[in-house]
N, C-alpha and C positions, 0 to 999 in steps of 0.2 A: 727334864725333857732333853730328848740328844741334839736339838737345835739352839738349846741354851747354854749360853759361854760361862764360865767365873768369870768373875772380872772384879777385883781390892780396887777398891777408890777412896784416895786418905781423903776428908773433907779439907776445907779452910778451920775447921776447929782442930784438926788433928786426929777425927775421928776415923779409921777403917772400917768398912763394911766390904761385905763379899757381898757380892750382888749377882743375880742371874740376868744375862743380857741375850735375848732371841736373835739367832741367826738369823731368822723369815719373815722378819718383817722391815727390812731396807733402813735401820736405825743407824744412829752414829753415837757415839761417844757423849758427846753434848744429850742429846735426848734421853740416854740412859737415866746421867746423872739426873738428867729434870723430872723423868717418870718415879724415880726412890725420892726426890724430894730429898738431893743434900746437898742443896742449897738453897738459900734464900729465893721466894719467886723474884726474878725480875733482875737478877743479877748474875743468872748465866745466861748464852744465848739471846742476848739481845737482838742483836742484828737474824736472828731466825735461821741458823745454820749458813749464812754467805760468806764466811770465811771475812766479813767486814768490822769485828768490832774488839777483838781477841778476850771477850767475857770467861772465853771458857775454854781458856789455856790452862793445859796440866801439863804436869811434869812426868815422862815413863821412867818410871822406874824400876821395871824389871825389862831382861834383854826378849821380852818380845820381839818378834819383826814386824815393822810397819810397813805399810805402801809408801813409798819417796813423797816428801813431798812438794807438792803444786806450786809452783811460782805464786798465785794468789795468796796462801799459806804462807810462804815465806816472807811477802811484803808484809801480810798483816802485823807478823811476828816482828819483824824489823821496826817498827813502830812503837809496838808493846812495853808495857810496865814489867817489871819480875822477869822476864825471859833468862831464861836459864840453856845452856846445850843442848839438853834434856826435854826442852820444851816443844809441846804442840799443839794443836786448839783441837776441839775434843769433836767440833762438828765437821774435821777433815778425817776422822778415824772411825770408819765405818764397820759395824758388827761385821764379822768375819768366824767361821769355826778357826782362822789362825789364831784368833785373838785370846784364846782358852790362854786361862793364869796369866793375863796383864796386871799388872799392876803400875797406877797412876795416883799424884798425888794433884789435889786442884790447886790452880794458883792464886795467890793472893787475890783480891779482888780491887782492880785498878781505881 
């Protein structure tokens, strides 16, 4: 569909999938990975996309452009296990047609 992005997302096993991610329907990064189910329920997105719990911080690994981000984002991250340069939480990065060939790897699970 031309509203659906690629989007590689290595799991916590190591595994890559290419996944299709809709533009139109106001999703983020977190809910992607939870709709393909790759990952354990209940271990990403805990805190329900508020930027509160950094379950579902990945790593970008391709030079995508992101939106800046949010002071809220950045505290959560300042707090976080695994943070890497590289790292974001997955429910501050919302479906976009920018987002076409991202590739993320998820992080460890704190």
């Amino acid at each position: 569909m031309e509203q659906d992005v690629k989007i590689r997302i290595t799991d916590r096993e190591g595994v890559t999938h290419e996944v299709l991610a809709p533009t139109d329907m106001a999703m983020n990064l977190m809910e992607v990975v939870r709709s393909y189910e790759l990952a354990p329920e209940g271990t990403i997105g805990t805190c329900g996309g508020m930027a509160m719990c950094a379950s579902c911080q990945c790593y970008v690994v391709s030079d995508t452009e992101l939106p800046e981000m949010q002071d809220d984002e950045e505290a959560m991250l300042s707090e976080a296990f695994y943070v890497k340069d590289n790292s974001r939480l997955g429910c501050q990065i919302h479906i976009t047609h920018a987002l076409e060939g991202l590739e993320v790897e998820l992080a460890p699970e704190s």
